[in-house]
ROKOLRO-486501 format. One line per field, with one value per residue (C-alpha): residue number from 1; x, y, z. Coordinates in steps of 0.05 Angstrom, whole numbers. Each point is the difference from the previous one (the first is absolute). Example, Ala and Ser with C-alpha at 12.3 -4.5 7.8 and 13.67 -1.06 7.14 Angstrom:
BEGIN
pos	1|2
c1	246|27
c2	-90|69
c3	156|-13
//
This chain:
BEGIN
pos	1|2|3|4|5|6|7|8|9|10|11|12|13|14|15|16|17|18|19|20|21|22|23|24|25|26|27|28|29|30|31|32|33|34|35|36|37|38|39|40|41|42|43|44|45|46|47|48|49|50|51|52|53|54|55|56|57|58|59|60|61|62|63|64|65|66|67|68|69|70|71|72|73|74|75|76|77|78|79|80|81|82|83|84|85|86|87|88|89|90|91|92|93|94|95|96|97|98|99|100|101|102|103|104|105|106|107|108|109|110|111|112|113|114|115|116|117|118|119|120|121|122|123|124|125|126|127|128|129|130|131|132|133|134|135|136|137|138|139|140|141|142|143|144|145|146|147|148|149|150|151|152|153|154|155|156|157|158|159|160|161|162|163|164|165|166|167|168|169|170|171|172|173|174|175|176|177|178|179|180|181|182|183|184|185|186|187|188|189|190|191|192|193|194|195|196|197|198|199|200|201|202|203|204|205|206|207|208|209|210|211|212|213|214|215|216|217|218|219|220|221|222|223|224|225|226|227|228|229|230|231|232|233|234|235|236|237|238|239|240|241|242|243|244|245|246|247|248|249|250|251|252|253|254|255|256|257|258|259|260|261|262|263|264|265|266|267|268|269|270|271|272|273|274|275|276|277|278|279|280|281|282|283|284|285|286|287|288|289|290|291|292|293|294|295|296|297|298|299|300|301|302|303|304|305|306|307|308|309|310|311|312|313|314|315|316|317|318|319|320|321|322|323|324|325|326|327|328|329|330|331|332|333|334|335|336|337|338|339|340|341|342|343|344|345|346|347|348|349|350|351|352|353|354|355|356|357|358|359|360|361|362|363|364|365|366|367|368|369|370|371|372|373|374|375|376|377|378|379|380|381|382|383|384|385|386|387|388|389|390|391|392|393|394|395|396|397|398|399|400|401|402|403|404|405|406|407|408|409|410|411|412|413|414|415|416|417|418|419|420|421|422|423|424|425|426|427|428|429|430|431|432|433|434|435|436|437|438|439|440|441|442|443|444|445|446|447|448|449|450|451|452|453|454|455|456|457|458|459|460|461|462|463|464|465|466|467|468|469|470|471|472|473|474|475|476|477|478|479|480|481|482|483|484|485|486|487|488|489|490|491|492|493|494|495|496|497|498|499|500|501|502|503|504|505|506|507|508|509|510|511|512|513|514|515|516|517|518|519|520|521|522|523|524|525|526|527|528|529|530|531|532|533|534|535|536|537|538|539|540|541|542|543|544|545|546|547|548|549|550|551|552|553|554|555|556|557|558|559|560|561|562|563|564|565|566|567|568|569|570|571|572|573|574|575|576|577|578|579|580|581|582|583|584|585|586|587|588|589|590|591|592|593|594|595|596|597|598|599|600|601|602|603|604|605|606|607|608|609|610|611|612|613|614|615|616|617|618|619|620|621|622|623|624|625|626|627|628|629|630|631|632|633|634|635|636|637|638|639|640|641|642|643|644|645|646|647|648|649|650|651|652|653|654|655|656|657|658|659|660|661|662|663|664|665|666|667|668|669|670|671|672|673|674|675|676|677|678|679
c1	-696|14|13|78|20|52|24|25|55|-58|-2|-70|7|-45|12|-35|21|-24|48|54|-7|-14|70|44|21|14|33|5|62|27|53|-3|72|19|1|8|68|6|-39|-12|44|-64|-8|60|-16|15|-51|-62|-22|-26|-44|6|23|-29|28|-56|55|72|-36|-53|-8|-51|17|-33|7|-25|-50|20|76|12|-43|2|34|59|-5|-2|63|48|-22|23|66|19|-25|-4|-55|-41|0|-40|-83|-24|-70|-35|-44|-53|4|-49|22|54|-7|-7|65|44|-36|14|69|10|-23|42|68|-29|22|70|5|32|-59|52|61|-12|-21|7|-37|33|-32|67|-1|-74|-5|-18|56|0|60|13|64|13|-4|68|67|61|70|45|9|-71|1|-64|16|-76|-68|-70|-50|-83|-36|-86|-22|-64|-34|-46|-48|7|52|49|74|57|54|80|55|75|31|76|52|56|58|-30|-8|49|-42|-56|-22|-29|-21|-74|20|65|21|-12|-71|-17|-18|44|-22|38|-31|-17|18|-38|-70|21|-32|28|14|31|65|21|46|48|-2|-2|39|15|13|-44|-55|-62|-31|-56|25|36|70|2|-29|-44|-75|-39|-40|-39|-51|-68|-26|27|-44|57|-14|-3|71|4|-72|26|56|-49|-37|-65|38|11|-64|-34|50|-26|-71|-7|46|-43|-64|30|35|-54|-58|-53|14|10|-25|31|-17|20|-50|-27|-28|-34|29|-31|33|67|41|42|57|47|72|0|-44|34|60|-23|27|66|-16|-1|68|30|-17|0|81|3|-29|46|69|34|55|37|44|59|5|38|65|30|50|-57|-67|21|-10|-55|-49|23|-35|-51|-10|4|-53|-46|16|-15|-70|-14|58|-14|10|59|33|61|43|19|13|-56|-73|-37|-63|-19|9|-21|54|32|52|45|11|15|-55|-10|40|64|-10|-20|65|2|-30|-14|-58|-21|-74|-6|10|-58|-20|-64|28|12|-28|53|-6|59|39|44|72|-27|-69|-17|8|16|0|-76|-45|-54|37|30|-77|-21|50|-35|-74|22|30|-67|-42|43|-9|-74|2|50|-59|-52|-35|-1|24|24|-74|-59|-44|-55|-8|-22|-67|-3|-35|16|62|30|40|40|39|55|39|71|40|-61|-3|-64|13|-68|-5|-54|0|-46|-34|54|53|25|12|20|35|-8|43|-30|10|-62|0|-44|-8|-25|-54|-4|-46|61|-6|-58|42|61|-46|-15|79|-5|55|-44|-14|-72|-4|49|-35|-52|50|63|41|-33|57|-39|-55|-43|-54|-43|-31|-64|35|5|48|33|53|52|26|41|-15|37|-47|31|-33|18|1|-48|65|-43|-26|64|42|-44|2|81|-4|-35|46|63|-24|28|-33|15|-57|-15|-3|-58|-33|19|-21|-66|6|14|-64|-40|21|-20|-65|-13|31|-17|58|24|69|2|-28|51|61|-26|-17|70|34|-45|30|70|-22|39|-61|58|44|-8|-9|11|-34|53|2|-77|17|47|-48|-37|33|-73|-9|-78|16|34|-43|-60|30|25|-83|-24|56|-9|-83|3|56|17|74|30|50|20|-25|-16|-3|14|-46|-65|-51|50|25|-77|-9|66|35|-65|18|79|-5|-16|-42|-59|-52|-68|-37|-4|-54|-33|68|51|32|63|55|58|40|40|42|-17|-43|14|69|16|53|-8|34|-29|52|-42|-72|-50|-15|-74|-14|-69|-40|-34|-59|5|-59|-55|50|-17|49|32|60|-17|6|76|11|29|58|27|-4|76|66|46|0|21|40|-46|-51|-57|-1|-41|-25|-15|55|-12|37|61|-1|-16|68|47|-29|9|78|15|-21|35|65|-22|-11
c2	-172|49|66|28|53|55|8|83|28|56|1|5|22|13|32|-3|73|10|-62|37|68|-40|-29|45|72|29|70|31|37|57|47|69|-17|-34|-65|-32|-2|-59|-38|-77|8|24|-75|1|50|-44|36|-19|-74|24|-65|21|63|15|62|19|50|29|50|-34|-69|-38|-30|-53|-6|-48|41|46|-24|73|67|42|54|-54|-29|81|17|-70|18|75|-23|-39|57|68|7|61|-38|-71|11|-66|-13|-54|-44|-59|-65|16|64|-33|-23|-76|-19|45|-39|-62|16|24|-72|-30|27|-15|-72|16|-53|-78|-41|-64|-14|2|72|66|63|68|68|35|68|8|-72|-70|-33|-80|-55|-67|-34|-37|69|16|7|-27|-11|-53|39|6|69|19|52|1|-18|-1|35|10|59|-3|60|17|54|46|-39|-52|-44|-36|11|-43|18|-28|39|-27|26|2|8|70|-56|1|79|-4|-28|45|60|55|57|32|-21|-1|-53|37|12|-82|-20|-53|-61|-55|-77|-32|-73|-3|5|5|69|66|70|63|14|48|56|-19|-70|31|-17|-62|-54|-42|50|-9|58|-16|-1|-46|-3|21|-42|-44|20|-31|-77|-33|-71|25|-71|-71|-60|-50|-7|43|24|24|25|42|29|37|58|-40|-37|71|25|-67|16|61|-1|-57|46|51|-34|-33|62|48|-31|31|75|-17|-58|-13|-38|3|25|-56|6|-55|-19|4|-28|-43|-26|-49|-24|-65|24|-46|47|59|-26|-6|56|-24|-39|71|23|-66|6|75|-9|-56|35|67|-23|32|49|16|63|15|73|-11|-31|-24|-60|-45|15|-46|-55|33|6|-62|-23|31|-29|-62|14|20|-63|-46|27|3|-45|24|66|38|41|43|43|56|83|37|-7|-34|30|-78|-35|10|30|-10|60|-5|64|22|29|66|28|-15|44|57|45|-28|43|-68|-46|-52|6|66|-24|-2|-69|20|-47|-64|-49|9|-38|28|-40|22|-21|28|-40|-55|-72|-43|-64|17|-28|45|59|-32|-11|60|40|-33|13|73|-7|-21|51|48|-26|6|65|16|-31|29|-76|-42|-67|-14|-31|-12|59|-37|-54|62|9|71|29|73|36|14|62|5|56|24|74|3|65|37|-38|-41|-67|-34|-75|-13|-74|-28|-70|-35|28|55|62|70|43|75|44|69|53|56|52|68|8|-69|-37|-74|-59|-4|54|-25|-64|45|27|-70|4|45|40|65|44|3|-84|-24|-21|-35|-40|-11|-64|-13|-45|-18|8|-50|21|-51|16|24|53|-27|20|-33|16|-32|21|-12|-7|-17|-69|-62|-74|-42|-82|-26|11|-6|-70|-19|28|-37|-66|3|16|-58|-52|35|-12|-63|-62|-76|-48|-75|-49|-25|75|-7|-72|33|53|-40|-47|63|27|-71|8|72|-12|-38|10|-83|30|29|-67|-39|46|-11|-63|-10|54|-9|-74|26|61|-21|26|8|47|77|39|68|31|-14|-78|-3|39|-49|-64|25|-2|17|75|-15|-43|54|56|-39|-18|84|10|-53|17|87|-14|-49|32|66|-24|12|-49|34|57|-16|81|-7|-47|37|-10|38|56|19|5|30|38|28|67|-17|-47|8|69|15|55|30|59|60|26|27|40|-32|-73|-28|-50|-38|-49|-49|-64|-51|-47|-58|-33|53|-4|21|65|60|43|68|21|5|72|22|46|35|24|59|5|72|57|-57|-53|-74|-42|-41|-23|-66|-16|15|-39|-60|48|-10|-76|3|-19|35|76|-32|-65|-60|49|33|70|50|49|-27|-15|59|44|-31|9|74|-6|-20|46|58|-28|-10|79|25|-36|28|75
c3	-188|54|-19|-6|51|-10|61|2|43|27|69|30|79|42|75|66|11|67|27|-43|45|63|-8|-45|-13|-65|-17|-68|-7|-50|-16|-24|-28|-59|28|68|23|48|-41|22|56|46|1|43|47|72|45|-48|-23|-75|-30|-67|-41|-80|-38|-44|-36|24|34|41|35|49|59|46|67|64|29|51|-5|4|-11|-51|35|8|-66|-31|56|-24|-73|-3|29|-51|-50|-11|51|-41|-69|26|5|36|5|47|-55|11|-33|-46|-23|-32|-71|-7|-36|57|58|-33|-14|79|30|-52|23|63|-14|30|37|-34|-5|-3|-22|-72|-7|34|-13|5|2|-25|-22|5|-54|17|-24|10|-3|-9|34|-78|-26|37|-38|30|-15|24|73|4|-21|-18|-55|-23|-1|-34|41|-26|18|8|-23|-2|-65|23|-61|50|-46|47|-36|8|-10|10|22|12|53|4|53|-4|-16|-79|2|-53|-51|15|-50|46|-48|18|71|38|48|59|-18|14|62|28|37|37|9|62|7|57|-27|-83|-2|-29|37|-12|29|46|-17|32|-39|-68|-59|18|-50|23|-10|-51|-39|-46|-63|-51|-20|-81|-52|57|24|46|-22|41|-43|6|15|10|22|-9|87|63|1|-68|-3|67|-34|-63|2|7|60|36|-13|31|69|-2|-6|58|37|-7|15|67|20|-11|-26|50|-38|-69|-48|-70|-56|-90|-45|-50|-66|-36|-70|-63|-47|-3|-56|14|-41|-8|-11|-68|-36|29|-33|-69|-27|1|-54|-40|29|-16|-77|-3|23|-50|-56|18|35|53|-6|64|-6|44|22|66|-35|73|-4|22|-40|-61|41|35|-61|-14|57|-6|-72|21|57|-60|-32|61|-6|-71|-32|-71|9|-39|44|-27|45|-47|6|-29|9|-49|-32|-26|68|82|27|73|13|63|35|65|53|-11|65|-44|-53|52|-13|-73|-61|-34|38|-41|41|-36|-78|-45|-7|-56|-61|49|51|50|80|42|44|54|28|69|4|-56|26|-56|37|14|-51|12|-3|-69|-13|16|-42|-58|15|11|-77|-16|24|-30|-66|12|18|-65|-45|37|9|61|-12|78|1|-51|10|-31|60|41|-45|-3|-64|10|18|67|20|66|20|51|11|13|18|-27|-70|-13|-28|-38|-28|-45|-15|-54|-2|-43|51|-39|31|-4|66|-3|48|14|47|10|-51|24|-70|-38|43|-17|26|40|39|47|9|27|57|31|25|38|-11|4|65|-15|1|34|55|-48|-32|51|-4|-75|-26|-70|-42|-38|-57|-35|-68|24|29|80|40|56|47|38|59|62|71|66|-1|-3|3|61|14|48|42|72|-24|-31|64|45|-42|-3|69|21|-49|33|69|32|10|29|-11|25|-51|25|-13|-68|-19|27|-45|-63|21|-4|-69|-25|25|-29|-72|-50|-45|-13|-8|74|23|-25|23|67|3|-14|42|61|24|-2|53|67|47|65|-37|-16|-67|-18|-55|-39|12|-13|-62|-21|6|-60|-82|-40|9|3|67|30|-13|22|63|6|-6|44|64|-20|6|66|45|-40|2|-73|-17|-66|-48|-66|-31|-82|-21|-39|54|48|-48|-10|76|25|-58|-43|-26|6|-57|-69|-29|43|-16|31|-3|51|-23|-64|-27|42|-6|43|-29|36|-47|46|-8|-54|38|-27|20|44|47|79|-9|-17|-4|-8|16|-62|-1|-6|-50|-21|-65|-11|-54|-22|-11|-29|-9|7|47|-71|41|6|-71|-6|71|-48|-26|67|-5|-31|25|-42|30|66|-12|43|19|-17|-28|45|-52|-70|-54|-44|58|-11|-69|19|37|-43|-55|47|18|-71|-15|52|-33|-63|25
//
């Protein structure tokens, strides 16, 4: 079996500097002011063709240049006037002089340029921003009003971030919030028909209602699908899609100064799961809710949330038809109780907030008028796992799942801080378990103490322990933590780009090429069901006529006669009829390390973790990337993360999915929301 890759979103470039200076300037500007006035607009300055612009910080930016489009004295005289003149420094700078991740960055908003018609790059306010046409918003005039836009940014660890923005024309200004920054602080751009590209207007075009800033009307953000292999046009349209545009783009356009390529990691270990056995703690909700009842309490008393709850009783009883649901007015200290409330903007001018009431004495799930779906049955489920866990947590035993079937014969302890309050599990091998909350004390030292350090929340260690997000302790005294990073795993997406590529591309065939096709797969199979789908399809072939891919497609009912016939015509003339990506041979080879919990070691104290999609079953989507994260042994520690690595093999933290940090954090959270309530 081959090995799995993790395909990381680390850039590794490498530069032929000396073609870089042969053909390109570069000046490093800064100001001795506060920041630099004009900003991006010294992109726009008419008498000099500027390749790319970076700001490194408000006060300082690089700038590339064809070489010898102007000299410096020119390029120092056309700056000053668009500044104060006495507050810029600008230094001339080789390629290699400048750090990796800024030269990078430079020949990526390079890419100004459309490559077709299905993307454009532009290097807009010092940013390479890119754009679909689908990603427009119109109305019934064709008024575009907005659109989604993905900047390619580049870390200087070398971690390629994407990230969406919406951009959104002055004629919605209204339902903007502009607080930190006022509206005439955004740059405005204007769209060009002509070549679908972006560019900042002129003064005298400002303020126009057709206008874009970059920013979202309230209560939207930016969302762009991290990947889609359904085909070639909705694979283009994902982050993954972009990035493939971009990286060819890159290589045609300026391949002979810089070379790219993802850093890989081989894979450890994998667990892979089957969504039946992820969903067999249901089971325990359904007879935890039959054993307890449900008691929904109204404390919104509007005209309508009688008949609400009612609904939303009789969702509970369309998944667990036993259950005894009352609608009544007080909580119940007997029963799991469902309160509806409203979200807790409403009670912001109001001395009573029902967020705010001590819940100690009751399981209590809240629902909202503003934000609970009733007609959705897993939020309806979910309500009632959530009951669950916080009767586990009010009994101090987790019940969720059978500790047992995890083996361990000693206890665990994991640990998180929040607002400066420590928050320890220690979880025994029945399941019991007891969560301390402590804060440091200068005067009483506990066994505590030493685990408070590895957060570091402390000037002395910070630096040790940044991003540290949890702590896990076996009994032998190991500790292990987790932390985050700007990694994330990545599909195969230049095989899987190429492949829909190839499907999408167009193709008209002779019949008489494919009756020779089909002759050949007979003679290189030996699969009696693919022999006798062709022996049957074969005389029916009209050898004058054309086929698309399509039509040959369509010859074919067993899916073992189609995807040997994909093989044989892929092998023989490299023309890919269709792509066959979710079966298990293809998830292993495209999607490792974006599908179910993948682990390897660094090195001797480090260990990296990405927990993706459940594997098997899985749709085409993947809606968000599978963030990388990485363990630390600590002082003498022994990496012991692998052994909790099944904790995250559980559904119910994130409904459908897999939970990226083991279990035992969530019941962390929900203890720490229930004492804030009880504070």
């Amino acid at each position: 079996m081959s090995i799995k890759k993790l395909y990381s979103n680390e850039l590794l470039a490498s530069f032929e500097y000396s073609n870089i200076d042969k053909d390109y300037d570069f000046y490093y500007v800064t100001t001795s002011d506060k920041y630099i006035k004009g900003g991006a607009t010294f992109l726009d300055i008419d008498d000099i063709k500027i390749s790319a612009l970076q700001f490194e910080s408000g006060k300082s930016f690089w700038a590339m240049l064809p070489k010898n489009a102007i000299s410096r004295a020119e390029f120092v005289r056309l700056l000053n006037a668009k500044e104060d003149g006495d507050s810029l420094s600008i230094k001339s700078m080789t390629s290699s002089s400048i750090p990796e991740y800024l030269l990078t960055q430079l020949f990526l908003n390079a890419l100004t340029s459309p490559v077709d018609e299905m993307i454009s790059f532009n290097n807009l306010s010092g940013k390479l921003l890119c754009f679909r046409p689908s990603w427009l918003n119109k109305d019934k005039e064709n008024f575009i009003w907005g659109m989604q836009c993905l900047e390619v940014k580049i870390g200087d660890d070398m971690c390629v971030k994407l990230v969406a923005h919406r951009l959104t024309s002055l004629a919605l200004k209204k339902q903007m919030k502009f607080e930190k920054r006022k509206l005439q602080d955004f740059p405005q751009y204007e769209f060009s028909y002509n070549n679908n590209t972006l560019k900042r207007v002129s003064n005298e075009n400002k303020d126009r209602r057709e206008n874009f800033i970059i920013k979202p009307v309230d209560g939207e953000r930016g969302s762009i699908t991290f990947f889609d292999f359904t085909d070639y046009e909705t694979f283009s349209c994902t982050k993954m899609g972009v990035l493939y545009d971009i990286l060819n783009a890159l290589h045609d356009e300026f391949g002979k100064y810089i070379r790219v390529k993802f850093k890989q990691y081989s894979i450890d270990e994998v667990l892979e799961y089957k969504r039946a056995s992820l969903e067999l703690y249901k089971d325990i909700v359904k007879k935890e809710v039959l054993n307890s009842g449900i008691n929904i309490v109204d404390a919104v008393h509007s005209e309508t949330s009688e008949d609400y709850l009612q609904d939303v009783a009789d969702g509970i009883n369309k998944i667990i038809p036993e259950a005894k649901c009352s609608v009544g007015k007080r909580l119940s200290k007997k029963k799991l109780n469902v309160r509806y409330i409203h979200d807790k903007s409403f009670y912001s001018d109001s001395e009573v907030d029902p967020h705010q009431e001590s819940m100690e004495d009751y399981v209590v799930q809240h629902i909202t008028v503003e934000n609970f779906k009733h007609q959705s049955s897993a939020a309806v489920y979910n309500i009632l796992k959530e009951l669950v866990i916080k009767k586990d947590i009010a009994t101090g035993k987790i019940t969720l799942v059978d500790w047992s079937q995890y083996g361990y014969k000693a206890d665990w302890l994991f640990g998180v801080v929040v607002d400066g309050t420590y928050y320890f599990m220690t979880i025994h091998p029945d399941g019991s378990f007891k969560i301390e909350a402590l804060k440091r004390n200068l005067f009483t030292m506990t066994e505590y103490d030493k685990y408070m350090d590895y957060f570091g929340l402390n000037e002395e260690n910070k630096n040790d322990y940044r991003g540290v997000i949890g702590l896990v302790k076996d009994a032998e005294g190991n500790i292990n933590l987790i932390k985050d990073t700007n990694m994330y795993s990545m599909p195969d997406y230049t095989a899987m780009g190429d492949v829909l590529k190839n499907v999408a591309s167009e193709g008209r065939f002779p019949g008489k090429d494919v009756v020779t096709w089909l002759r050949l797969v007979m003679d290189t199979t030996d699969k009696i069901k693919v022999h006798a789908e062709l022996d049957i399809v074969i005389p029916h072939i009209d050898v004058n006529a054309e086929y698309t891919k399509a039509n040959v497609m369509g010859l074919f009912k067993g899916i073992t006669t189609k995807k040997e016939v994909v093989r044989y015509v892929f092998e023989n003339t490299g023309i890919m009829l269709y792509a066959y990506l979710r079966g298990e041979e293809e998830r292993r080879e495209y999607l490792s390390g974006n599908i179910d919990i993948n682990y390897f070691d660094y090195d001797d104290t480090h260990a990296k973790y990405s927990v993706g999609e459940i594997g098997n079953g899985m749709k085409y989507t993947i809606e968000r990337a599978s963030v990388v994260r990485e363990i630390q042994a600590v002082e003498g520690s022994k990496l012991i993360f692998k052994k909790v690595l099944p904790l995250m093999g559980v559904e119910f933290v994130r409904y459908g999915m897999l939970t990226v940090v083991p279990f035992p954090f969530k019941y962390l959270r929900e203890y720490i929301v229930k004492e804030d309530l009880c504070d």
